[in-house]
C-alpha positions as CSV (number, residue, x, y, z in Angstrom):
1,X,8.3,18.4,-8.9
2,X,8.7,14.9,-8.2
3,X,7.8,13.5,-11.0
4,X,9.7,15.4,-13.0
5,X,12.6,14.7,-12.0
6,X,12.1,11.1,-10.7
7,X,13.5,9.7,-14.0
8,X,16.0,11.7,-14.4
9,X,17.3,10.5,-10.5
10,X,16.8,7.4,-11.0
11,X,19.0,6.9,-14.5
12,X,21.4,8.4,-12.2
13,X,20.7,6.0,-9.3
14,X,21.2,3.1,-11.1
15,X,25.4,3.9,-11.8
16,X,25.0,3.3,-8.2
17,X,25.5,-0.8,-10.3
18,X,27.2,-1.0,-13.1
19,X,28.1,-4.1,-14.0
20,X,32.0,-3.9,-14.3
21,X,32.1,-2.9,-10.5
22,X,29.5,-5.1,-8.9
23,X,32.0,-7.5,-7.8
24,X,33.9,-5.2,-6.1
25,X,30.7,-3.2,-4.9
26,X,30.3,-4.8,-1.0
27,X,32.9,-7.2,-1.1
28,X,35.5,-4.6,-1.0
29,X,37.4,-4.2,2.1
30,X,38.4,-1.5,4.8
31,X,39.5,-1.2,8.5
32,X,36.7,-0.9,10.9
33,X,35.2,2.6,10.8
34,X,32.6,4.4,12.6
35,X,29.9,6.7,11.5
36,X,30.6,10.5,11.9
37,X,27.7,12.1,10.9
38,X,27.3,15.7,12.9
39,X,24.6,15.8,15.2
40,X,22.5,18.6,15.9
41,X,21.3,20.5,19.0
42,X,18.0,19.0,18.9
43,X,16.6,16.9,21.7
44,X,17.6,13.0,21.2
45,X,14.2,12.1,22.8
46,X,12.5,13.3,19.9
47,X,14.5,11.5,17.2
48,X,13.0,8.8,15.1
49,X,14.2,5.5,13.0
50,X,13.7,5.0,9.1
51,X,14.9,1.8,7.3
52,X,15.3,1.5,4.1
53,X,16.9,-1.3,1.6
54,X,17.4,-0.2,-1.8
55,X,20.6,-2.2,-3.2
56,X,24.0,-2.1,-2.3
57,X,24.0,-0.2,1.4
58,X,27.0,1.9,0.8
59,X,25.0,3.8,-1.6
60,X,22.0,4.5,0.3
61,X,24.0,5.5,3.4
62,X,26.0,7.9,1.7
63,X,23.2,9.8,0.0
64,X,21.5,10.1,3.8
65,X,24.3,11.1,5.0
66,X,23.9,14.4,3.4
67,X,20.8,15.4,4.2
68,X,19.8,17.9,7.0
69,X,18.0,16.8,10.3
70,X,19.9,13.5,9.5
71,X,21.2,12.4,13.0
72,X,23.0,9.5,12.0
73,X,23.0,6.8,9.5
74,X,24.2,2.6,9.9
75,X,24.4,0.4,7.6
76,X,22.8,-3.3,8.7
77,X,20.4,-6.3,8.0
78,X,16.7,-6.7,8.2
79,X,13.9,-8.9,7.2
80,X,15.6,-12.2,7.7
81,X,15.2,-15.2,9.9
82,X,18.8,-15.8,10.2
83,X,20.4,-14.6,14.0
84,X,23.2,-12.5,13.7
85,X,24.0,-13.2,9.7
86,X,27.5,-11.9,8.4
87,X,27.6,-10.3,5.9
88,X,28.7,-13.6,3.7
89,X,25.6,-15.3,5.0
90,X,23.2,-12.6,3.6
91,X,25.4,-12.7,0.3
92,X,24.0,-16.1,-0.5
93,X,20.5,-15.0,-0.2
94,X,19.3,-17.6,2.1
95,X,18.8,-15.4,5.0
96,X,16.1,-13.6,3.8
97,X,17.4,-10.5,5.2
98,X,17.9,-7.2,3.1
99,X,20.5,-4.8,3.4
100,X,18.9,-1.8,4.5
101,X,20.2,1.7,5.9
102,X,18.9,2.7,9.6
103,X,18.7,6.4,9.9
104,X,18.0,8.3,12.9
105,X,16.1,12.2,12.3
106,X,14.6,14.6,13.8
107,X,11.3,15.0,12.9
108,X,11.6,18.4,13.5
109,X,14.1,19.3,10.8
110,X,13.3,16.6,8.0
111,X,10.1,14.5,7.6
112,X,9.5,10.6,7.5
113,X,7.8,11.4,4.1
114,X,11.2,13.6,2.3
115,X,13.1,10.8,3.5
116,X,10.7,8.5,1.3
117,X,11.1,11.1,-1.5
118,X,14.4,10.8,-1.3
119,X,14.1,6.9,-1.3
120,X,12.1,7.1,-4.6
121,X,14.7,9.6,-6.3
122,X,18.2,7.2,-5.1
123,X,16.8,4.0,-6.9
124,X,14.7,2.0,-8.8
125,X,11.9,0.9,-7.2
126,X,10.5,-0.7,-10.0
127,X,12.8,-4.0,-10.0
128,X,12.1,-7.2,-8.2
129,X,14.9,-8.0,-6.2
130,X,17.6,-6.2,-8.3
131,X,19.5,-3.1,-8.5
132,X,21.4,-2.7,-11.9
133,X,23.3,-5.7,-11.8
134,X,23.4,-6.3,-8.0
135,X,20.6,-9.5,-7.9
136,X,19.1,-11.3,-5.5
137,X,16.5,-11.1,-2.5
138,X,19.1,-8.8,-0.2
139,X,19.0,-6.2,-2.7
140,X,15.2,-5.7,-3.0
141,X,13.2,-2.1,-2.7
142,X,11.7,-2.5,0.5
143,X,10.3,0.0,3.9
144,X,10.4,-1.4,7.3
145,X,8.0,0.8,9.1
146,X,8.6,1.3,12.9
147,X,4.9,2.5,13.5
148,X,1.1,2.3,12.1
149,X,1.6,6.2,11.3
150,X,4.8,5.2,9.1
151,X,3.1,2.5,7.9
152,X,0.4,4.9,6.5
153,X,3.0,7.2,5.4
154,X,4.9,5.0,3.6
155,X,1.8,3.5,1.3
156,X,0.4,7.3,0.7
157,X,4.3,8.2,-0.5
158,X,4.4,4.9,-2.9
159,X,1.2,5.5,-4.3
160,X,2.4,9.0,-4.9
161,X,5.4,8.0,-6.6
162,X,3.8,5.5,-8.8
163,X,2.6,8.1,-11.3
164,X,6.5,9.0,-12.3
165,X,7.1,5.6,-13.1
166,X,5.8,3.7,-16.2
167,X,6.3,-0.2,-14.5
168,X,5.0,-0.9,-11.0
169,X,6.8,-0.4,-8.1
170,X,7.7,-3.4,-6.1
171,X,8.7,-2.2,-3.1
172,X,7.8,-3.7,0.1
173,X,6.0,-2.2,3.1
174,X,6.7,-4.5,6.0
175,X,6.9,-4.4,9.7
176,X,10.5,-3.5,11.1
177,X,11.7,-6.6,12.7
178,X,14.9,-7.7,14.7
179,X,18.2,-5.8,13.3
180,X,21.0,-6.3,12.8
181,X,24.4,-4.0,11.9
182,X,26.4,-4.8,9.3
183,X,30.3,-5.2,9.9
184,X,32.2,-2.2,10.7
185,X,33.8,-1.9,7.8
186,X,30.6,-1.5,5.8
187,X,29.8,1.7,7.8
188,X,30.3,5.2,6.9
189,X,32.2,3.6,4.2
190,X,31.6,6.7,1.2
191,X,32.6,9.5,4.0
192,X,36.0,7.4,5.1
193,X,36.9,5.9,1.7
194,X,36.7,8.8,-0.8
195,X,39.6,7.5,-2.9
196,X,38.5,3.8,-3.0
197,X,37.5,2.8,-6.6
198,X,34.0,2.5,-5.9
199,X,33.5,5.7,-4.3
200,X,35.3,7.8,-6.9
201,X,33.4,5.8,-10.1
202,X,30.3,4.8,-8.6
203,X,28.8,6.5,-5.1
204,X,30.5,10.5,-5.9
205,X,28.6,10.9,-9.8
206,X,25.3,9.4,-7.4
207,X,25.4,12.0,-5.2
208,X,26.5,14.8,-7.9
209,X,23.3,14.3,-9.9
210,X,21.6,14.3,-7.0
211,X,23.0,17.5,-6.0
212,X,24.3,16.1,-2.8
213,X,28.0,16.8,-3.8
């Protein structure tokens, strides 16, 4: 099932940066906002962390966001040597960090391997440090695992995925390391900004060909 309709996703992933909106993409501004995803009944002890960097975070955020057993989802920096970069620091690409999406599930309600599906299907993995026209180091494809087990995960799950994709995939499997949260006004930034420009052109025909909307 995958990977029939990995390329079709992906195509639609990739609106996620068309070129006549990448300027605006993440250097579009909002008040401070706060994430509002629902949580669930389950026990918090049992929750886990995924991070993931796959382009411009508003995208990736908002298509987690929909997904049951998704506890809550931020928006944030990883992978850097910077301490506490803004979010104009990791612009330049000097920081090394990515912009990656934390997400908090229970294990119980959605695996560590759907939410990797579900990486595969949002974006292209199969470009070096570029997502439609959004370039540069903080955009790459990359897993941070939090664990040897997600570790493991994650390389079965990207050798799986391979075989719906014609190129290589590039995406890197690499330790989690120290994080960072983006600026408040990056997060939750689909769910509180439906009627910006970006959202209505870009993020909302995403998540309809994804089914998420």
């Amino acid at each position: 099932m995958l990977q029939k309709t990995l390329p079709r996703l992906i195509q639609a992933g990739c609106l996620c940066f068309a070129s006549a909106l990448s300027l605006i993409a993440c250097a579009e501004k909002a008040a401070p906002t706060t994430n509002d995803t629902t949580m669930t009944d389950s026990d918090p002890s049992s929750f886990e962390i995924a991070t993931f960097g796959a382009g411009c975070f508003w995208c990736v955020e908002a298509v987690f966001e929909n997904l049951d057993g998704v506890q809550d989802v931020e928006s944030g920096y990883m992978g850097g040597e910077v301490k506490d970069p803004t979010y104009r620091e990791v612009c330049t690409g000097t920081t090394g960090h990515a912009e990656i999406t934390q997400i908090t599930f229970d294990p119980a309600v959605i695996s560590y391997e759907t939410l990797l599906d579900w990486l595969w299907r949002s974006h292209n993995p199969t470009t070096l440090n570029q997502q439609g026209a959004d370039k540069g180091t903080q955009y790459r494809s990359a897993i941070f695992y939090h664990s040897e087990a997600q570790r493991e995960i994650a390389e079965a799950s990207k050798a799986a995925a391979q075989k719906a994709f014609d190129r290589p995939i590039v995406t890197e499997i690499t330790e989690a390391s120290d994080y960072y949260p983006a600026e408040d006004y990056h997060q939750d930034y689909y769910r509180l900004n439906k009627a910006a420009p970006y959202c209505q052109m870009v993020i909302r025909p995403k998540l309809k060909k994804l089914d998420l909307e």
